[in-house]
TIMARLO-483630 format. One record per atom (N, C-alpha, C, O): residue in one letter; x, y, z. Coordinates in steps of 0.001 Angstrom, whole numbers, plus 524288, in hexadecimal, padded with zeros to 5 digits. Atoms other than C-alpha are relative to their C-alpha. Layout:
% TIMARLO-483630
AXYZ
...
END
This chain:
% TIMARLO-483630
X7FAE37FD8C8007F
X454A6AC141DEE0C
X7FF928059680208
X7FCA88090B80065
X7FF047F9127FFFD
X4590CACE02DF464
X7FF608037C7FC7B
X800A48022F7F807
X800307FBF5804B6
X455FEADB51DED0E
X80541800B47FE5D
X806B2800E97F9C8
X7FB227FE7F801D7
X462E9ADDE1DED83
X805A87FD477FC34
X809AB7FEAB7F9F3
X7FC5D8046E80204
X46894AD14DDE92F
X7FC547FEEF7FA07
X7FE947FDBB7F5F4
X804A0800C3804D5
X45D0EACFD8DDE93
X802F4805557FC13
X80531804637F7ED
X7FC047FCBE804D2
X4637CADD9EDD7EE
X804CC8001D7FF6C
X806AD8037C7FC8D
X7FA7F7FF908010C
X4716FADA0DDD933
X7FF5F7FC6A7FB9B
X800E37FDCD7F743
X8030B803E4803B1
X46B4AACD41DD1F3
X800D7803CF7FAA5
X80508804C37F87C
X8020D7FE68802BB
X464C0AD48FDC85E
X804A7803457FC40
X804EA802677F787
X7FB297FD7B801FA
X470BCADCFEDC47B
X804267FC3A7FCE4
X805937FBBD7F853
X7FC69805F180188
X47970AD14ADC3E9
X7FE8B7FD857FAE2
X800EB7FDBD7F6B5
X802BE8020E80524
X47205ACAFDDBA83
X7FF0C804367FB24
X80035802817F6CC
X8007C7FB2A802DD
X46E64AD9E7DB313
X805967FFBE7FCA1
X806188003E7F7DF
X7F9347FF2C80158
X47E64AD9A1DB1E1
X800AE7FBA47FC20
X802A97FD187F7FE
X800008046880313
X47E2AACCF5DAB2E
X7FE347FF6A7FBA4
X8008E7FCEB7F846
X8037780020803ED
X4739DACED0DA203
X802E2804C97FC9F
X802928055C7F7DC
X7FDD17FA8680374
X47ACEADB7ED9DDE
X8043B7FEB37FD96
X8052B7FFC47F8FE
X7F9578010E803F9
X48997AD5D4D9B90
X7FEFD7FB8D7FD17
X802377FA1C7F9D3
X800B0804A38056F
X4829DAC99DD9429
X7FEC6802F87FBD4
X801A08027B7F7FD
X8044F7FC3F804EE
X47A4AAD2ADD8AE2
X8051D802E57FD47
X806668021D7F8B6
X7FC527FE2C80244
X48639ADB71D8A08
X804D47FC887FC99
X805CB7FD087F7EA
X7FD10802C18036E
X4908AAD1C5D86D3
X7FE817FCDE7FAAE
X801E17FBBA7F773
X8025C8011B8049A
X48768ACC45D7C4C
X7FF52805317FAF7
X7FDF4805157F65B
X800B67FAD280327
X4874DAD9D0D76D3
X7FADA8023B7FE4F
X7FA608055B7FAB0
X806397FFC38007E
X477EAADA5AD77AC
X7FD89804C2803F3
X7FE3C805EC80890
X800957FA5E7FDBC
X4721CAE685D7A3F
X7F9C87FCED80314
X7F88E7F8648020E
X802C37FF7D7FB7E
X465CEAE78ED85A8
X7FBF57FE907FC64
X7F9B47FA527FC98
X805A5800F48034F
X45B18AE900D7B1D
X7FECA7FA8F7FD13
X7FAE77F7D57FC52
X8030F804E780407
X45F10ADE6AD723B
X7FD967FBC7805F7
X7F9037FA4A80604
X801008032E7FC02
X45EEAAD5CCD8016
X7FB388001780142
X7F84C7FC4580144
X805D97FE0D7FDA6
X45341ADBE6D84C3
X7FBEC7FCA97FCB9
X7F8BE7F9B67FECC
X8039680121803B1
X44C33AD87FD768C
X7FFDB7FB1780098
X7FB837F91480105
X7FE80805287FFE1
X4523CACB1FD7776
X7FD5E7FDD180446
X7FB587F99D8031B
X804E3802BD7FB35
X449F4AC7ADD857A
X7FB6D802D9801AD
X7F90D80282805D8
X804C77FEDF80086
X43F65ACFB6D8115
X7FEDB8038C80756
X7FBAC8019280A59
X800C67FC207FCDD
X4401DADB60D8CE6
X8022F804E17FE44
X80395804FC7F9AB
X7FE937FA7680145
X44443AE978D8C54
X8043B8005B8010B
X805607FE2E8052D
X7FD367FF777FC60
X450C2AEDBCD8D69
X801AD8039E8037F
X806558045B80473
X7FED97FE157FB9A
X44FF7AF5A4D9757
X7FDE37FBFB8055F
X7FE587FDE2809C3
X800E0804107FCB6
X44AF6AE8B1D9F83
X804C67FD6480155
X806A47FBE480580
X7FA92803458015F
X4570FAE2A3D9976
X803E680342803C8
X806F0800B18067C
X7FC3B7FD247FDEF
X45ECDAEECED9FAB
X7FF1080029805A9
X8027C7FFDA80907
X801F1801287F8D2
X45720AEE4EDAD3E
X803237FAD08020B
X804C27FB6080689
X80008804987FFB4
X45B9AADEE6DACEB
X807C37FF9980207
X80ACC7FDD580550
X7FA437FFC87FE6A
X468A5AE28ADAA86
X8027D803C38048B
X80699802B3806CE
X7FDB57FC7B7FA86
X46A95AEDFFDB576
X7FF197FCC880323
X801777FDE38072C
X80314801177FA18
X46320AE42ADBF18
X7FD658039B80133
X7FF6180644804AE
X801FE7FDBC7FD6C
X45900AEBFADC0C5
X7F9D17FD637FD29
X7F5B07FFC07FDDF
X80571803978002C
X44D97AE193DBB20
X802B47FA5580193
X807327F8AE8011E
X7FDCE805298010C
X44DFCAD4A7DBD98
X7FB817FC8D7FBEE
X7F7037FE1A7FB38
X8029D7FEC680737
X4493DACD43DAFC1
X7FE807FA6080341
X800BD7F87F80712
X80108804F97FF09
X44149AC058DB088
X804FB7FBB57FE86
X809747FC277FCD1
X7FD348046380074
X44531AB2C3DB07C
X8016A7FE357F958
X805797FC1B7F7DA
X7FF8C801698037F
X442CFAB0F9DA34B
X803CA802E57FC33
X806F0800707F984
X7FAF37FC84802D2
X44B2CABD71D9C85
X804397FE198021E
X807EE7FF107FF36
X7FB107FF757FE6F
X45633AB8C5DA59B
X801097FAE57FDEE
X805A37F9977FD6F
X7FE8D804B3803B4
X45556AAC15D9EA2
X800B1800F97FB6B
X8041E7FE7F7F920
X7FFE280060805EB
X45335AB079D916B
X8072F803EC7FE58
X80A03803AD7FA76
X7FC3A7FCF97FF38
X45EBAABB0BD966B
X803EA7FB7D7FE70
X805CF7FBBC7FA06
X7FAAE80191800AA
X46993AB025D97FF
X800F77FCEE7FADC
X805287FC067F8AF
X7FFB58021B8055C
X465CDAA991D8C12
X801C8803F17FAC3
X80427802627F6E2
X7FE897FC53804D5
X4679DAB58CD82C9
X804EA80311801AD
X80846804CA7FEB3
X7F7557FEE87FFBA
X4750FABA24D8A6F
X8025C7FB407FF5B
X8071F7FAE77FEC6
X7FAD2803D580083
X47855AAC0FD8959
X804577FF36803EF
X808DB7FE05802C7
X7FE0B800EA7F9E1
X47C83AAB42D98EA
X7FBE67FD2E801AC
X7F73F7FDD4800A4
X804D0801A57FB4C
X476BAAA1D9DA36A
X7FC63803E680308
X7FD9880884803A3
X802F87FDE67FBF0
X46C07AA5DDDAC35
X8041D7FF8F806E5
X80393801C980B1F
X7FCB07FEAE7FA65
X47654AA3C2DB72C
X803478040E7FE85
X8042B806FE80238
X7FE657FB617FFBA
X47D96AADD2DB16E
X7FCD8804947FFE0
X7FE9B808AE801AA
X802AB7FB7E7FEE6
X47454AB6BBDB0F1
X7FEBD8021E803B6
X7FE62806CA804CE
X802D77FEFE7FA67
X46F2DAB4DBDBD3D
X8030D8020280641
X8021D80527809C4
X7FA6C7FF0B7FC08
X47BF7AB3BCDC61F
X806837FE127FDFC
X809E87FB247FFBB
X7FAC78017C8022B
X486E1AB4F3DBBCC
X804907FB947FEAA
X808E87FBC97FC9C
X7FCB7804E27FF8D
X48BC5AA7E0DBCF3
X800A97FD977FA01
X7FCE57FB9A7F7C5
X7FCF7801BD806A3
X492B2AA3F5DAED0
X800DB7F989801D5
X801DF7F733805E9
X7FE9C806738016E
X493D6A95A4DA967
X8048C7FF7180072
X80826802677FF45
X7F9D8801118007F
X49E85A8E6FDABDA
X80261800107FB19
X80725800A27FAC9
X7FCD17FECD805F3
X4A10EA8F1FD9CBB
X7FB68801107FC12
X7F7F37FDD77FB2F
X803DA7FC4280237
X498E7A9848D948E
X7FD9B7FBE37FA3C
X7F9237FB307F89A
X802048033C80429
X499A7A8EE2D88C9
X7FC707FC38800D2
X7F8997FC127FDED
X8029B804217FECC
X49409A83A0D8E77
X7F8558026680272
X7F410800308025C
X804E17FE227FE02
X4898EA8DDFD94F3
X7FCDC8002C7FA70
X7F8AC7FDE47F9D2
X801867FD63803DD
X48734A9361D87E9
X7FCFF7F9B67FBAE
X7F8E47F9A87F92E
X80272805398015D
X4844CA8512D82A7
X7FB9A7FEFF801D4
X7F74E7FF8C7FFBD
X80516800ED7FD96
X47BFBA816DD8B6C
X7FAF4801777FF9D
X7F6B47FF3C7FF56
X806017FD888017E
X472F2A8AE6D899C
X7FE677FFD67FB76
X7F9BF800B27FA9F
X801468004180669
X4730CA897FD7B25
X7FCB77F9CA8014F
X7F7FE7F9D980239
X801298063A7FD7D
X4706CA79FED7EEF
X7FA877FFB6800F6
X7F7907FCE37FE70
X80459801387FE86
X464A3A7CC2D86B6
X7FC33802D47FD44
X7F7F1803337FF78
X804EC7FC688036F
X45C6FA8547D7C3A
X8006A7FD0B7FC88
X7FE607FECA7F88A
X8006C803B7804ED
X45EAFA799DD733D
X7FAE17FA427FF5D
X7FD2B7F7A6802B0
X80336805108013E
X4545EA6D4BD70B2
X804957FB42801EE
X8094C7FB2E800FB
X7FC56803557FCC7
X45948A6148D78F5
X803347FC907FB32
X807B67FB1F7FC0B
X7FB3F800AB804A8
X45E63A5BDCD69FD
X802988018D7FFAA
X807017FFAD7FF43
X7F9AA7FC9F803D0
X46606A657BD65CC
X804007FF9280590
X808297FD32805FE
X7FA8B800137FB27
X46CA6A681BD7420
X801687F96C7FEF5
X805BA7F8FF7FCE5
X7FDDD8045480153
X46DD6A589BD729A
X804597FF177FAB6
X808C17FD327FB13
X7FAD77FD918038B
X474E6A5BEDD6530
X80454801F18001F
X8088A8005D7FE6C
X7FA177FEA47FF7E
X47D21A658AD698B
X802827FDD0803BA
X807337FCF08031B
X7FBAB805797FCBD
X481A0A5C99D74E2
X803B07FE697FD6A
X8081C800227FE30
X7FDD7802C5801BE
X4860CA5334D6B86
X8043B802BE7FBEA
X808CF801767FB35
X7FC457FAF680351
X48B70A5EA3D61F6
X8045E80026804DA
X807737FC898059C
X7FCA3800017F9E8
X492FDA62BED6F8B
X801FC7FBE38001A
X8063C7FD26801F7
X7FC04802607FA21
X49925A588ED74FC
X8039F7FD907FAE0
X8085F7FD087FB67
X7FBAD80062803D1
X49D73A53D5D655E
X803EC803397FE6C
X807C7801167FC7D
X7FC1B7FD6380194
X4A533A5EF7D629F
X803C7801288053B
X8084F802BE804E8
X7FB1B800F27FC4B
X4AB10A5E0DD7081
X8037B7FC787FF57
X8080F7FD4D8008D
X7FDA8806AF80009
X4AF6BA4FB3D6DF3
X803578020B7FB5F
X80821802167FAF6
X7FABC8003480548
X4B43AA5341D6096
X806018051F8024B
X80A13804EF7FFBE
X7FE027FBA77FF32
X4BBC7A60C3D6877
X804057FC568035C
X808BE7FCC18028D
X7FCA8803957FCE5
X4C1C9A570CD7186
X803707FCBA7FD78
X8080E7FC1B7FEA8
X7FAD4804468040B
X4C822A4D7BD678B
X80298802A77FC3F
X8051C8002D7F8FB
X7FC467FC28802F2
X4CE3CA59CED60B8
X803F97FEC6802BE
X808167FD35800CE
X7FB967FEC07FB09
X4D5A0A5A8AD6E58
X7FF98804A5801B3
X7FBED8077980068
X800CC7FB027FF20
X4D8BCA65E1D7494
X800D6803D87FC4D
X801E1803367F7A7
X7FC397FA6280656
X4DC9AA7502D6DE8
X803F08003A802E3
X804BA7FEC880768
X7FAE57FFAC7FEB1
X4E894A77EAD6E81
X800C0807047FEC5
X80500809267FF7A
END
């Protein structure tokens, strides 16, 4: 990747990591403490002016609770709920996600023979 395209990158993503953290109302340090770096790493990360391994930028979208495609090139789920599932889903034991399947799709069935709201 170009230098120049590598720090527009880097920014892009910095910007992201900053209005998730912020809209959670989570200050730099607790974040910082939370993936175990400094935060002034945390604050380099967010100007774009480090770029953080593979693994903080994973443990990153898991504790803002955004995809790694948003992080990476802003791109949002087509519907945040269903994102926000999912990921709950895949940190589960293949039972239980098999559970809540079946949890799921019963309280759809029973939501459907209410009818619609009015």
């Amino acid at each position: 990747m170009e230098e120049r395209k590598k720090k527009q990158w880097l920014v892009q993503v910095g910007n992201r990591v900053w209005n998730c953290r912020t809209q959670l109302n989570m200050s730099r340090e607790k974040l910082a403490e939370g993936l175990d770096i400094t935060p002034q790493y945390l604050s380099d990360i967010e100007q774009g002016k480090k770029c953080m391994s593979m693994s903080i930028f994973v443990e990153l979208s898991q504790v803002l609770g955004v995809s790694l495609d948003y992080l990476a090139y802003g791109v949002l789920p087509e519907d945040p709920a269903v994102d926000r599932l999912e990921r709950h889903l895949r940190q589960t034991t293949p039972l239980d996600r098999e559970l809540a399947a079946r949890m799921l799709l019963l309280a759809l069935q029973a939501a459907e023979a209410m009818g619609p709201e009015e």
